[in-house]
Structures are given as C-alpha cells and as structure tokens.
N, C-alpha and C positions, 0 to 999 in steps of 0.2 A: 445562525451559523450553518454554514453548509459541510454537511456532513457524508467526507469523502466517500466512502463505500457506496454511497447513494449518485456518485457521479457517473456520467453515461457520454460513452464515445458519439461523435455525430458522426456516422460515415455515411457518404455519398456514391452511392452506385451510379456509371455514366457507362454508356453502350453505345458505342460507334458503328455507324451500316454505311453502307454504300450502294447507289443505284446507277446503273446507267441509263444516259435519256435514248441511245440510239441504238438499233439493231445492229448488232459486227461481230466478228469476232476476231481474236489476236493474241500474241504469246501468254498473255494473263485472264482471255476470257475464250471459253469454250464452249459451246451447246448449241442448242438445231431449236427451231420451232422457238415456241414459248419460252424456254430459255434463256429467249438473249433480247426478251422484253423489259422494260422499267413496271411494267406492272407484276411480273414474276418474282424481281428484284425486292420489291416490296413487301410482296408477300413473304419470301423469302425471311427478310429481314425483320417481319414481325413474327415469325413462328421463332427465330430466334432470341428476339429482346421476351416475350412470352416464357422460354423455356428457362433462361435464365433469372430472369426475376423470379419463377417457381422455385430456382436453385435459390436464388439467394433468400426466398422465404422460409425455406424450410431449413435452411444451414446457417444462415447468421442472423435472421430476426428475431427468432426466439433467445437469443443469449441476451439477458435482463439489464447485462455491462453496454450493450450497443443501443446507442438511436439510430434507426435503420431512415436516411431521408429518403424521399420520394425519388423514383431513377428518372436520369436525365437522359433521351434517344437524340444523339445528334448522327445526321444523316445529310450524307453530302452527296454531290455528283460525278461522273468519272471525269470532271477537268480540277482534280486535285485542288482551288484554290482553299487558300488560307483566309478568310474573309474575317472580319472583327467580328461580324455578326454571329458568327460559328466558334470563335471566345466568348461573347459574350452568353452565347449558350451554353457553354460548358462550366462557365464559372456563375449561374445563377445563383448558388447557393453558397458563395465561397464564404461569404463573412460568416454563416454555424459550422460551416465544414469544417471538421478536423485533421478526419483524409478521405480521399477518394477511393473508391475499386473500381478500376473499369475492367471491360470486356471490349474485346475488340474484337469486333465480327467484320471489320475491313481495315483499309491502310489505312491509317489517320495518325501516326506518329508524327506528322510534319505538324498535323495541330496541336497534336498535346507536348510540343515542343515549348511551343511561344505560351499558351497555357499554363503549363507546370514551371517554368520561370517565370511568370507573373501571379499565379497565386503562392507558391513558396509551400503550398501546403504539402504532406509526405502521400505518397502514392501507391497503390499496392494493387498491383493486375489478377483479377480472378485466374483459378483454372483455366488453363485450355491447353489444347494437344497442338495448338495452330502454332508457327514460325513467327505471326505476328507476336506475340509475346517476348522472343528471343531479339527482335527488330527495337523492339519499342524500348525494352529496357536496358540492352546496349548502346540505345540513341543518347535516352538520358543520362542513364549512368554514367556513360563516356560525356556529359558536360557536366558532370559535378552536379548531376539532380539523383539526388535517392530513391531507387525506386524497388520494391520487393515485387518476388512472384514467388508460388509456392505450389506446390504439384497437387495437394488436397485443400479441402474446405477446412477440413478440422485444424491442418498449421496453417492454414488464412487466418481462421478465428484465434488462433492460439498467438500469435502475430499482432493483430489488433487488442489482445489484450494487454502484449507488451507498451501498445502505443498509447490505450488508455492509462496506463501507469506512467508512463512517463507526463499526459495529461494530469492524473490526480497530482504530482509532484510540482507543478505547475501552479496548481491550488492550494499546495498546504501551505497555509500560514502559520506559522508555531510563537506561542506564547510563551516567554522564556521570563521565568521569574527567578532573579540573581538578588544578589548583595553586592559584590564587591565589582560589579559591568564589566568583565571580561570571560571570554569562555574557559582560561587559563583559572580555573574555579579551584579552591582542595578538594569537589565533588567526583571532579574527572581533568585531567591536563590532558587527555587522551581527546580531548575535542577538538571541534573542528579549528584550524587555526587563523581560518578567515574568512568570516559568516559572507564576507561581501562577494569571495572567489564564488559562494556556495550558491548565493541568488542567479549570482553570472551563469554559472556552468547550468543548472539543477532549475531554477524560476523558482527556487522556495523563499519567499521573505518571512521575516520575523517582527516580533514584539517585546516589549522589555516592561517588565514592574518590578520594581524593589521587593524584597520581603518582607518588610515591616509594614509596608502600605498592602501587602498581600497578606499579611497574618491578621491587621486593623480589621481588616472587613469581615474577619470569621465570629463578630459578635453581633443579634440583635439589638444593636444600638440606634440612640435616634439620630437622624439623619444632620453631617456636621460635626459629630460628637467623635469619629476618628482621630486617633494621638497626632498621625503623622499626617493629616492635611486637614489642622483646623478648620471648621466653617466650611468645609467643603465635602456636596454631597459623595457618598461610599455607596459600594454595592451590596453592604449589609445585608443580610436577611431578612426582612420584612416578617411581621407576626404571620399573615399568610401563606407564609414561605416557610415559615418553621413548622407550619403545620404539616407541610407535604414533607419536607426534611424530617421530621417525626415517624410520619408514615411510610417513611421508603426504609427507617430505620427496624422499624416493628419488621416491615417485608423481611429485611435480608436477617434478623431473629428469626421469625417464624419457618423461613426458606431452609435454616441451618440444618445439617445432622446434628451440630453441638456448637453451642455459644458458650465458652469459659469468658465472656465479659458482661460489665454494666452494662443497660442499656444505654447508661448519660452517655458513658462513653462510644460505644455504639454512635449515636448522635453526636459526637462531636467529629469522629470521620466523616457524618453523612453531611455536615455544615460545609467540611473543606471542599466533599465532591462538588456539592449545590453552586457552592459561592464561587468555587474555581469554573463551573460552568456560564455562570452570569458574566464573569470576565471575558469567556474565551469571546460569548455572545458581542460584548461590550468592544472587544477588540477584532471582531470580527475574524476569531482565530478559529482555527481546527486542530490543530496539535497543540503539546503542552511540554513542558519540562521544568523541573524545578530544583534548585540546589539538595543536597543534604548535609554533610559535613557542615559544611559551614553555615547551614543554617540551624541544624541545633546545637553550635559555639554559643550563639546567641542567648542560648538556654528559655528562648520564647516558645520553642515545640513543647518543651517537658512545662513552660507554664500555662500552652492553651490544653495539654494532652492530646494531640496530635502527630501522626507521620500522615507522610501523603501515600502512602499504599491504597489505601483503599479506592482514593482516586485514578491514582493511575489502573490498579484493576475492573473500575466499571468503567473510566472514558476505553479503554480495549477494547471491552464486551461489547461496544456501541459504536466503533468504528473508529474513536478516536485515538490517534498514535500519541502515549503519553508516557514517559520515561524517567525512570530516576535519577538522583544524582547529577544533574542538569546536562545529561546525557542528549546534545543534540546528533549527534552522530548515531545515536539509535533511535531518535525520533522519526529520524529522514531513511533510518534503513527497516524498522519497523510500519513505514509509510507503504514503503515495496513491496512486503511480503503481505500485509492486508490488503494491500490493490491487487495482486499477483496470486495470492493464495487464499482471497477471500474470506478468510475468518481473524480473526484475532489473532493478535500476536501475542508471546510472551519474551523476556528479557530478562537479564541477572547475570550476577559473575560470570564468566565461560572461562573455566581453568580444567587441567588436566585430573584425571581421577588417576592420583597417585598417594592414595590412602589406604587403599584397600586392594590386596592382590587375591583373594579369594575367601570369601563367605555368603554367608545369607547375612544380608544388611540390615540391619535396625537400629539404625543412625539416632542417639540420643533414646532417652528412658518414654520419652512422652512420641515416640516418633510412629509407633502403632501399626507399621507395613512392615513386612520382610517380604524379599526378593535376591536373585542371586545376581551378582553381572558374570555372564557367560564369556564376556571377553577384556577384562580387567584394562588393560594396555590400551584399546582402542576406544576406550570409554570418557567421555566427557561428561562434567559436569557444570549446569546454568543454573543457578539459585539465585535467588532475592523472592520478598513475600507481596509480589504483584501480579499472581498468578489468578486466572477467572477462568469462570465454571462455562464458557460459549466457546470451549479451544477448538469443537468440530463444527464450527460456524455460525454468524450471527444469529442465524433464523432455525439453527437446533434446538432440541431439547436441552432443557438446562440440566448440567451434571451436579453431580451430589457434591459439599461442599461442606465447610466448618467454618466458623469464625471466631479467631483465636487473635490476640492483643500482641501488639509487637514488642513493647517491653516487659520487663519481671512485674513493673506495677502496675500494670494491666489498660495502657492508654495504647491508641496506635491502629483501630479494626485493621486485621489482613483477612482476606478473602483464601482460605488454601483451597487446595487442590490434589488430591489424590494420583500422582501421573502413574502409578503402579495399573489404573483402571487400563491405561492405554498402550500395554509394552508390548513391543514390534508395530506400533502405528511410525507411518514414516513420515520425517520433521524435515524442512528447508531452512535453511540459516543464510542469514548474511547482515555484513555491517560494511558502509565505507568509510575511506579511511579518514586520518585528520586532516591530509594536505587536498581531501575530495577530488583525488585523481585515481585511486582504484575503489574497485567494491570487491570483497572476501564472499564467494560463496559455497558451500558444501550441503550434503543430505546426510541424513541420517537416521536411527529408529531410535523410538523411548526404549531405555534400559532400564528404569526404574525411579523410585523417588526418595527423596530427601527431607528431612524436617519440618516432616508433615505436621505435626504438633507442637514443635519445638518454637522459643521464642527469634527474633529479630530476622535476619533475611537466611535462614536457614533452608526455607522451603525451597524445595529447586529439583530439576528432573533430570537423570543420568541417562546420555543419548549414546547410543553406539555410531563411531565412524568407522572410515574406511580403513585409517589409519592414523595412529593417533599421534605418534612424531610430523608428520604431513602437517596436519592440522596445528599441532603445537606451534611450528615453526614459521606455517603460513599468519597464523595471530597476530602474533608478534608485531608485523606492519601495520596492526586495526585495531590494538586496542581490546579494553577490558570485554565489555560487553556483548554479544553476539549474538541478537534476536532472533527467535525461530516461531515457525508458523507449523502446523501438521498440514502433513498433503503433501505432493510432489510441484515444486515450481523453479526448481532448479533449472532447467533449464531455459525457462521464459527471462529470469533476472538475468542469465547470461546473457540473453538478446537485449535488455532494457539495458544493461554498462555498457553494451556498444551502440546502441541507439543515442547514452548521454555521452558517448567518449572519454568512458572508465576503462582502467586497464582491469580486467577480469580474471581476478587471480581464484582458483579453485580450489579444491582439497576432497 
C-alpha cells in the first residue's frame, strides 16, 4: 500500500538562454567588443543556469515533499524559431513530470506556448526581477493555461506543496466498509452525496466491503471457514500474525501511563487494526472509513468487543486518513490537512462550547485535568476517542498517552490523549462539504481538554476561534465533523480549494 505522506512531487526545473550567432547590435541588444559575441553569450548563459540551479539547491531540494528532476538548458538562437526539436527538449521528462519551474533567462515564451498546451502539465516561473516573467505568464494565462509566479522561494516552495496535495488527493483510495451501500448511512447523512461528483472533481476513488464480511475476518480461523463467504479464502489472521498482533498489543500496554483494561481485550482492537490493514493491502487502499451506528444495531461489535477507535487512531499516526462513522467527507478533508500540515490529523464532533460560561473544567469524576477557557463564547469543542500520541508529527517523539476501554464493560482500546499538554499550540481545520463544491477552513488554538478518562467518544480538545457565531454559522454548510491538524496551513488549503475549484468558505 502506498502510503501518502510518503509521496513526493516530481518537479522539473527548465532554463531557457539565448545566444546570438552574429556581431550587431540593435533596439534589444547592446554592447561593444566581446559583448556581442556567441561565445560571451554562452558564457554568459552558463554562469546563469550555474547560479540558479545553486538557487534551486539550496531552496527546494532539500524539502523531503519534492523529487527535484534533473534541469533541462534549452538554448536557442536569435532567429526565434519554434523547432519540434526545441519541444521535444523541453518535454523530455513529461510523462514523471508533475510540474515544471522554469526560469527564463531569455524570450522563449513563443516556445513554452506550444509546449505547455501539449503537455497540460501546471507550470510555476522561478523568481526573477526580469519583464520576462510578467510576458510569459500573461501569454498563458491569457489562453486558459495556468500558470503561478511568486516573488520568493519560500511561497515557490509553499505553492508546490499546495500541488503536491492536490497529487496525494489523486492517490487516495479510501476503503469504505458499509452495510446498507449508500453514503446516506444513520453513521453520518452529512456525506458526500455523490462519491462519483467526488472522483470527478477531486481523482479520489473508493472501495466497498460489507460489514459482516469485514467483522468474519477478525477471527484466527482456518482458511474457508468465514460465515459470510463459505469455502472462500479470508484475510484472517494467521497464527504468525497473531503473534506480532500480540506483540504490538503488550507494546501499546507497556507504552501506557495507565491501562484500565484486559489485555485480551487490548488484543482484540489490535486484530481489527492488523486485519483492517491486510484489507487496505488487499484493496490497494490508503484511506479507510467505517460505519458505526449501524454497525453496532447489528449487535456483532458488543459480540467481537470491538469499536474501531483504536484503528482509526494508529492508521493517523502513520499516515493513514481513517475516520469514524463512515465519515468520507473527513477522510478526504483529513487527507489535506496531513498532506498540508504534515502530521496527523484528529477528528470528532465540532459543536459549539455552550456548556460552560466560566470555570476551571473537569469535565466528568474520572476526567483528571482542569483548565479554564479564557474565552468561553469563541470556544469550540471536537471530541470522539480517536485521538494519537504523533499530533506534532509523524517522525516526533511520542507523547504520553493512556489506554482506556470505550465502553462501561470494558471492550473497545481508545488511545487518549492529554490536549491540556498543548494549550495555545495553533490548530488548522477544514472539512468539504457533501455537494464537494466548497471546503470550510478556519485556525485556531488548544483551549483545553475533554474526557480524558471518561468512557465512549468523550475525549475531545476545546479550540479557541476567532469567532465563534462565524464559525457556528459557516458549519452549518459542512456538516458534523471538522478535522484538525496542529500547525499553521491555513492558508496553503486555501490555494488547494482553488487549485480543485472549491468555493473557499472561511471563519
């Protein structure tokens, strides 16, 4: 399975020069002596492809998001033609290209005309103080070709990581394990209303398993011996397999500050992560979503003792956008903020804090934090218990953590999470909508935390905004859930809804 966070932009650096073959000069060339040679010309134009390519070493190579290709020097003469041969050199590399930067150290917009409407790929002009940039990208633009330029390296880079997102989006394939095959689920009606609008606009495809064919496989059985597809092989766990699902169980015991459960139980979340993983494998998936309501109607969760918390909290930790409630509308908006804001996402309720106008909170007897919220009114609140210990990025140290059972009789691992550790760290939020023609974005800080010890989707982390009628009102259009990421990327997601032709509603 390819696992997004680990996916990398191909950009293409191309550098245009120009030389003249003859001595002259005239309204566009000036100089005496050496100057108005093809051999100066040259020189010329390698101290500049040289100085740039230093630039683009040292400013976009090192970012771990981009595959920096080899640069393309095309170099023409002063009788302007447009030669195949001078496309064909610009587009050596088009089929890994995902987009190009040039630099343009002479006129060659007549090339990268015919060019950039025959490879279709998006186009973004390095820095420069030169006219040619203002030339080039009024040529295109003025024919309906998209093209960016940007006065520094650092909104270059900040740019291409909007483009690499809209790439990973591209790539997610979400595993969507239902019951009743429609997204109009009792988990969430807030879904998208037409997964097909969503491949169209967006490039996400999906996948579909039942739930009973999805619950069959969370037993060591022998291969065949599933209820719901007699005689046919399942993705079971294997004795081998139970071994390491054993052992990842003891880890996340041994890891706790406090385990209030069994270990069997323990091990019975760590079978649904394992087995829900061999699926995604199986389907070649990278995201997940699964029903709830109506999948414990069925009253088969309370007979494996199982919720899927605990899955959707370690596919987060690892990159994988995995969401409750058959929540694909926060699969697809938690996709963004881990491509955008690179660490994990979290997700849950988003309802206004209209409980509490003023104390020190210690929300239920087993809740073990107090905190005050400083600004009651502007305070939101995001809970459910699928919160992980990697929320300041994949490859951090891992934070301190508890594992505590989602129901009273103690089935269910949730991973908590302490957010009191993080108050005034600043949070990005966004979700789109169900008709997948806006995306909801707003910032904000940890204000504190919620049901830290407490049983079922209690846990949850109270964020301050800007405003909190704003925010209430803009929801509305998006739905329950509102994923957030720590960091600032607020404004990079604004440029990804108009890069996919979302209308970009803020708060």
């Amino acid at each position: 399975m390819k696992n997004l966070k680990d996916l990398k932009l191909n950009v293409k650096p191309i550098i245009t020069t120009l030389h003249h073959e003859y001595v002259f000069e005239g309204p566009c060339r000036t100089g005496s002596g050496e100057q108005l040679t093809k051999e100066y010309d040259l020189m010329r134009s390698a101290a500049i492809v040289k100085e740039i390519n230093e630039t683009i070493d040292k400013n976009l190579r090192p970012i771990e998001t981009l595959n920096i290709l080899e640069t393309t020097v095309v170099d023409r003469n002063e009788e302007f033609r447009v030669a195949d041969s001078l496309i064909d050199q610009l587009m050596v590399d088009d089929a890994k290209t995902d987009v190009y930067i040039i630099y343009l150290a002479s006129r060659c917009t007549d090339l990268l005309i015919p060019f950039a409407q025959k490879s279709g790929k998006p186009i973004v002009l390095l820095p420069s103080y030169h006219p040619l940039q203002m030339i080039c990208a009024g040529s295109l633009n003025g024919r309906g070709i998209k093209v960016n330029a940007f006065l520094t390296y650092e909104d270059t880079a900040a740019y291409l990581d909007v483009l690499r997102a809209q790439k990973v989006l591209k790539n997610l394939r979400v595993l969507c394990v239902n019951r009743f095959g429609d997204t109009r689920s009792p988990s969430g009606v807030d879904n998208f209303v037409s997964l097909e609008k969503v491949s169209e606009k967006l490039g996400v495809n999906f996948s579909y398993m039942n739930i009973h064919e999805y619950l069959d496989a969370m037993h060591p059985l022998d291969s065949g011996k599933n209820y719901t597809t007699p005689g046919k092989a399942g993705l079971n766990p294997t004795a081998e397999e139970m071994a390491e699902i054993e052992k990842l169980a003891d880890e996340l015991i041994a890891g706790a500050d406090e385990c209030t459960m069994t270990r069997d139980d323990v091990i019975k979340s760590t079978i649904c992560y394992y087995v829900t993983n061999k699926m995604l494998d199986e389907f070649e998936c990278n995201g997940f979503c699964a029903i709830c309501p109506d999948a414990c109607a069925t009253r088969r969760l309370n007979q494996e003792r199982i919720t899927f918390c605990m899955t959707h909290s370690l596919n987060n930790s690892r990159g994988v956008a995995s969401a409750c409630e058959y929540d694909i509308p926060a699969v697809v908006s938690k996709t963004i903020l881990q491509a955008l804001g690179h660490k994990p996402s979290y997700m849950g309720n988003t309802t206004m804090n209209t409980f509490f106008e003023d104390a020190s909170i210690g929300v239920g007897t087993k809740h073990g934090v107090e905190f005050k919220l400083d600004d009651p009114k502007n305070t939101i609140l995001t809970w459910h218990a699928v919160t992980n210990n990697r929320m300041h990025g994949y490859d951090a140290p891992a934070e301190p953590y508890i594992l505590h059972p989602f129901t009273a009789s103690g089935f269910g691992a949730t991973l908590r999470y302490d957010f009191t550790r993080d108050i005034g760290q600043e949070v990005t939020m966004c979700r789109i909508d169900p008709s997948c023609s806006k995306i909801f974005v707003a910032r904000g800080t940890v204000a504190g935390c919620v049901g830290y010890k407490d049983d079922s989707c209690s846990i949850g982390v109270y964020v301050k905004v800007a405003n909190g009628k704003d925010f209430f009102s803009k929801q509305l259009m998006f739905g329950n859930h509102i994923p957030l990421v720590y960091g600032d990327c607020f404004d990079k997601i604004c440029d990804l809804g108009k890069v996919l032709g979302l209308e970009v509603i803020t708060a």
